[in-house]
Each structure stands twice: as structure tokens, then as C-alpha cells.
C-alpha positions in Angstrom: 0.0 0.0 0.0 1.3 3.6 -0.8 2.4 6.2 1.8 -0.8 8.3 1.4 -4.3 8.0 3.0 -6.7 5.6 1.2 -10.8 6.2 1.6 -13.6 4.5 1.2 -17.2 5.6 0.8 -20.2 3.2 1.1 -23.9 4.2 0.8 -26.6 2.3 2.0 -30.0 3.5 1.0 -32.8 2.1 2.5 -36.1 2.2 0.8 -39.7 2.6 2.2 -38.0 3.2 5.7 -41.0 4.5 7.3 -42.4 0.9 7.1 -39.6 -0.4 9.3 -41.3 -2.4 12.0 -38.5 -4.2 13.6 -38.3 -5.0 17.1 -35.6 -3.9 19.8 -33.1 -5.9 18.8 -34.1 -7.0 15.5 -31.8 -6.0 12.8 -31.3 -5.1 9.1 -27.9 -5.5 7.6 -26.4 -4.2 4.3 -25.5 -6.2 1.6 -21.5 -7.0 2.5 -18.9 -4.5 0.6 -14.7 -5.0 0.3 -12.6 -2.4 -0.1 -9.9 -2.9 -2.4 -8.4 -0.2 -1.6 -7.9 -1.1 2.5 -6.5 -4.5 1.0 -9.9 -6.3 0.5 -11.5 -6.5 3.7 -14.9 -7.1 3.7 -17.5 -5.3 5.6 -21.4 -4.6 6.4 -23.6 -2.0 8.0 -26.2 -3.6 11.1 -29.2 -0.9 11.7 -31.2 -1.7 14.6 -33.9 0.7 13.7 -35.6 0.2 17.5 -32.2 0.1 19.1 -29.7 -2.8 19.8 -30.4 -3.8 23.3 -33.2 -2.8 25.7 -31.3 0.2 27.2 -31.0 1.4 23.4 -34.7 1.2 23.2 -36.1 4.4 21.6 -32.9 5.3 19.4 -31.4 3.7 16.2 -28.3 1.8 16.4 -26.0 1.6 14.0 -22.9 -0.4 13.3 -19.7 -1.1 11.6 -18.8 -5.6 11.1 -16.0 -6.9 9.8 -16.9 -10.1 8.0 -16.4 -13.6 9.5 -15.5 -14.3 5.7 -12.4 -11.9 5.7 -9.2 -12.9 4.9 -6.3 -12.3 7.3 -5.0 -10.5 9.2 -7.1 -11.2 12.9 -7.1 -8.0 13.5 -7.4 -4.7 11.6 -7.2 -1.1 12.9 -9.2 1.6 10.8 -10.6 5.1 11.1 -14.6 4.9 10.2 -17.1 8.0 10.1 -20.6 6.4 10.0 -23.4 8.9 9.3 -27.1 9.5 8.0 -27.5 12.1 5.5 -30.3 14.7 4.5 -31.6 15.0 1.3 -28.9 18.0 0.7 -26.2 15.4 0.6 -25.4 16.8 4.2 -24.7 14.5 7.2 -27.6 15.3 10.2 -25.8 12.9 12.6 -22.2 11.8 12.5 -20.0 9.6 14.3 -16.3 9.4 13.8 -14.0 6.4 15.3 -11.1 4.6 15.1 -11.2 0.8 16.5 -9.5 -2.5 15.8 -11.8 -5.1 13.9 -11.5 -8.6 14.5 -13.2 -10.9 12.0 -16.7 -11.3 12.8 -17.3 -8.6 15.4 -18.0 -4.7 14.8 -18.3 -1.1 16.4 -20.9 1.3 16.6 -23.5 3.6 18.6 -26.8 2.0 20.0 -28.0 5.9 20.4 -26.6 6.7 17.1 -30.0 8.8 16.9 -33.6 9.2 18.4 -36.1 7.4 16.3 -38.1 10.6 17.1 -36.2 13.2 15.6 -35.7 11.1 12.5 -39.5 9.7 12.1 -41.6 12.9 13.2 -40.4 16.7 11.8 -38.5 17.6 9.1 -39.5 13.9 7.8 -39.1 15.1 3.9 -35.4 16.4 4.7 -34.0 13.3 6.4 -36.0 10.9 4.8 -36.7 12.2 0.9 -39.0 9.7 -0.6 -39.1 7.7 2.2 -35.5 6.6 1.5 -33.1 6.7 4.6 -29.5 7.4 3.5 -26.4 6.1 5.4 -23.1 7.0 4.5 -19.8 4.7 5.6 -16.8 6.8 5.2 -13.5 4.5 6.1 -9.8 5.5 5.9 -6.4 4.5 6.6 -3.2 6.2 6.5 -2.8 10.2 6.7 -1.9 13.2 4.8 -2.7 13.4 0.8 -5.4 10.8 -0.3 -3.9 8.6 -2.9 -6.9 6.5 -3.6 -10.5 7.0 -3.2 -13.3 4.1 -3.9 -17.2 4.2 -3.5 -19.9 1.6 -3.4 -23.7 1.6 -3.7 -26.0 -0.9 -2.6 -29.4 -0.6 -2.2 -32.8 -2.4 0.1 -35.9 -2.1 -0.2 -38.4 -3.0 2.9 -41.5 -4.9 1.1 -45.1 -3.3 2.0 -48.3 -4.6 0.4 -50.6 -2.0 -1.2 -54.5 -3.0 -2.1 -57.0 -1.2 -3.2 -61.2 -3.1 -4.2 -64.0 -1.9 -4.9 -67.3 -2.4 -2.5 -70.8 -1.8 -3.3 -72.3 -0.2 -0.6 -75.9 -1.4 -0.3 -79.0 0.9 0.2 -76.2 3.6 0.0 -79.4 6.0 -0.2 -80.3 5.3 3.2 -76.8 5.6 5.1 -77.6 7.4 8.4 -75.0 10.4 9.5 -72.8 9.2 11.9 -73.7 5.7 11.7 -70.7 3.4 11.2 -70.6 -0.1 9.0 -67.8 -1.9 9.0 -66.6 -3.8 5.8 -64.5 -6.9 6.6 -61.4 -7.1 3.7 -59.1 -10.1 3.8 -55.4 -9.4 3.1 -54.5 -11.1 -0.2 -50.9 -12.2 1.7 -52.8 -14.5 4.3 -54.8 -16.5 2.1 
């Protein structure tokens, strides 16, 4: 590897985000990425969109794993930046670290962010089109960069849309105020 510093960028974009009903404790992970330019290792995100662990409860975790798959050596020290960005391309919450990875274990924040301040105002600047950007900035070395790489990858949370028509019978005669109820059967649990 040269004298320089080497980065790498990674974004994960997560579609229909909003739809996101995972437990505490229930994860989703990014596709895995290797950085040929950190000398191949291979990585993934882990967002824990109702926190990690119970006392995480009520904030997004988010962290950095090194793959079990990854090629020697046991350990590996980097500098990672993991972030969530607005739809300016700007970064609304950071974290910067530097950690040594062993294969198979990972870093990260389980308060990387209040689910609150990311689900309620300002929804159409953090999450434009529903689509929750996370940024993975990693680098080694320092001074002048030398090499710069970027990868994409992209999940999509699967929601069920249905729409029917009903005829409403002796529609004529609908009381104000008077509620019927209209049983529909999802198409999925048939």
C-alpha cells in the first residue's frame, strides 16, 4: 500500500424506511462491501432501527462488522465515520472512530440517533421519498489521499398496497354518523 491515506465511501439507501417495524433488537444489515483499496477486507452496516439492546430502546443503532469471511489479518485497525445524510447530501448525525476489527465482530453507537427526531419533523429532509441514507466513510493512513473508492447498494423494505371496490348497499339510506364496517381479507394471508 502507498504512503498516502486511502478512503472509502459506502452508501446504503434504504427504501420505504418509514415501514420499518422491527423490534428492539431486531436488525437489518447491508449487503456485505470489500474495499480494495484497504487491502480487500470485507464489511457490512447492522441498523437496529428500535435500538440494539433494551437500554438502546427508543434510538437507532447503527454499526460497523467486519466479516467472518475476511481474509487475514485477525485483526485490523481503521478510522470509520458512520453517518445519515439529509436530502442535501449533508450529514444530520455523525460519528467518527477509530477501532481494531476482528473478523466477525463490529463497532458502533446503539444511540446513534432518536427514532423521534428522525421519524416525526422535518420527515421530507431526512428521509426524501421515504428513502433513509447512510453513509460509511472509512480510511487508513494520513496526509494526501492517494486512492478514493465508492460503493452503492441498495434495500428495499417490502409493503403490500391493495386497493377493491365495495358496493355499498342501500347507500341511499346511510344514516349520518352511523358506522358499518366492511371486513377485507389481506391477499398475503390467504
Amino acid at each position: 500500500m502507498n504512503n498516502g491515506r486511502s478512503e472509502y465511501f459506502f452508501f446504503w439507501f434504504v427504501e420505504n424506511y418509514s415501514y420499518c417495524w422491527h423490534k428492539n433488537g431486531e436488525k437489518l444489515a447491508s449487503p456485505n462491501f470489500t474495499i480494495d483499496e484497504l487491502e480487500g477486507r470485507i464489511w457490512n452496516l447492522r441498523l437496529y432501527p428500535r435500538g440494539k439492546n433494551d437500554e438502546d430502546e427508543g434510538h437507532i443503532s447503527l454499526s460497523l462488522i467486519r466479516s467472518l469471511e475476511d481474509d487475514e489479518p485477525e485483526n485490523v485497525s481503521i478510522k470509520y465515520e458512520l453517518s445519515f445524510l439529509a436530502a442535501d447530501g449533508s450529514a444530520f448525525c455523525c460519528q467518527k472512530s477509530e477501532d481494531e476489527f476482528r473478523r466477525g465482530y463490529g463497532y458502533g453507537y446503539g444511540k446513534f440517533l432518536k427514532i423521534d427526531k428522525l421519524l416525526s419533523r422535518r420527515n421530507s429532509d431526512y428521509l426524501p421519498e421515504d428513502i433513509l441514507t447512510v453513509r460509511c466513510k472509512i480510511w487508513k493512513g494520513e496526509g494526501k489521499v492517494q486512492s478514493i473508492g465508492q460503493s452503492n447498494a441498495r434495500s428495499r423494505i417490502r409493503i403490500e398496497k391493495n386497493s377493491f371496490l365495495n358496493v355499498v348497499e342501500n347507500f341511499s339510506a346511510l344514516q349520518p354518523n352511523v358506522k358499518q364496517t366492511t371486513k377485507i381479507l389481506s391477499h398475503s394471508k390467504n
